[in-house]
N, C-alpha and C positions, 0 to 999 in steps of 0.2 A: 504494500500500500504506500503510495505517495502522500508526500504532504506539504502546504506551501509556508515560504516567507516571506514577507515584502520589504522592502524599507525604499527611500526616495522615489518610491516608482516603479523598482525593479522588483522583479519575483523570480524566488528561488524553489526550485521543486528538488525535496529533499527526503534522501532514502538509507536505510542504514545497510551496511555493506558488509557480510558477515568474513568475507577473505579477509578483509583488512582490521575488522570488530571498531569501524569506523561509523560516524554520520556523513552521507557524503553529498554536498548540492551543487546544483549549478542552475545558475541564473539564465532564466529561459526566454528572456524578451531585451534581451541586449544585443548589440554590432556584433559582437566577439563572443569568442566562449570565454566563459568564468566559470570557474571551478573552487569549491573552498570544501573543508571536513573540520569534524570537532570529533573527540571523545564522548565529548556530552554536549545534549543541546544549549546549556554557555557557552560554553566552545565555538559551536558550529556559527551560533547568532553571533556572536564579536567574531568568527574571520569573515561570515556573510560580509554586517557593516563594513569592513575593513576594506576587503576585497569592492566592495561599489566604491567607497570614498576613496579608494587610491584607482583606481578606473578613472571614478569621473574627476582627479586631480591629473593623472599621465594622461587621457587620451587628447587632449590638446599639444601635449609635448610632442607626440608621433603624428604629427600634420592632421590630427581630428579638429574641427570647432567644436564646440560643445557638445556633450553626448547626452540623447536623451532617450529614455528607455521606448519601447516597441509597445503600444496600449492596444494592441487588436484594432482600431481601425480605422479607415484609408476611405479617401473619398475622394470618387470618379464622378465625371460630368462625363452625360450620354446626350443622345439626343433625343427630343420626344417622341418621336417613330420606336425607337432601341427602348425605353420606358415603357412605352405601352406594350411594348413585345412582352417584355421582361416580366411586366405586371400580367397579363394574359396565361403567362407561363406557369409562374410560380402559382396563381389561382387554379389552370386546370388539376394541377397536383395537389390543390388543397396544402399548399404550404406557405409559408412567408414569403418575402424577396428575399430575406435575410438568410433563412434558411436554405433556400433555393440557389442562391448565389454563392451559398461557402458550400456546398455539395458541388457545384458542377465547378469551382475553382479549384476544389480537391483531384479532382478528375482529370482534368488538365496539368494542374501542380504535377500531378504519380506520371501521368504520362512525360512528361518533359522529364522527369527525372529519371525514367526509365531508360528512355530515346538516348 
C-alpha cells in the first residue's frame, strides 16, 4: 500500500522497502526525479523537506528558472467545432469530458511510449 506526503506543492508517494528495512519516496509531480528514505517516518519527512528545499534552492543554479511543482492540470484552447465534438463524445458514453479526455490521452500516452 502506498501513501502520500506533501509539502510546498510537491507530493511524495511513499512505501516501505523490506531489502533495505527502509521508508523509501519519491516525489511524483516534479521536473526530475527525487528520491529520499528514512528509518522512521521523522526521518523520511525531514529528508522529504530537505530534498524539495534544496531542489527548489539548486534548480536555478543548473540553468532552471524557478521550479514549480506539476498540479494535474493543463489547459488547451480548441475550437468550437472540436468542443462540441468533444462534448457529443464524452455524453454518448455517458461520461464526463474530464473523464473522457484522461482515458483516450492514456491511450495515446501507452501508444507513443510503446512506438
Amino acid at each position: 500500500m502506498k501513501h502520500l506526503l506533501a509539502y510546498k506543492g510537491f507530493v511524495a508517494q511513499i512505501e516501505y522497502d523490506p531489502l533495505t528495512d527502509c521508508i523509501v519516496g519519491e516525489v511524483v509531480n516534479a521536473p526530475d526525479v527525487l528520491i529520499f528514505e528514512g528509518v522512521d517516518l521523522d526521518t523520511l519527512k525531514r529528508n522529504f523537506y530537505k530534498t524539495v528545499d534544496d531542489y527548489m534552492h539548486l534548480y536555478p543554479e543548473y540553468g532552471g528558472s524557478s521550479v514549480h511543482p506539476f498540479v494535474g492540470r493543463y489547459t488547451v484552447c480548441i475550437s468550437a467545432i472540436d468542443q462540441q465534438r468533444l462534448l457529443s463524445m464524452a455524453d454518448r458514453e455517458s461520461v464526463s469530458v474530464h473523464q473522457w479526455l484522461n482515458r483516450e490521452l492514456q491511450v495515446v500516452l501507452s501508444r507513443k511510449a510503446a512506438g
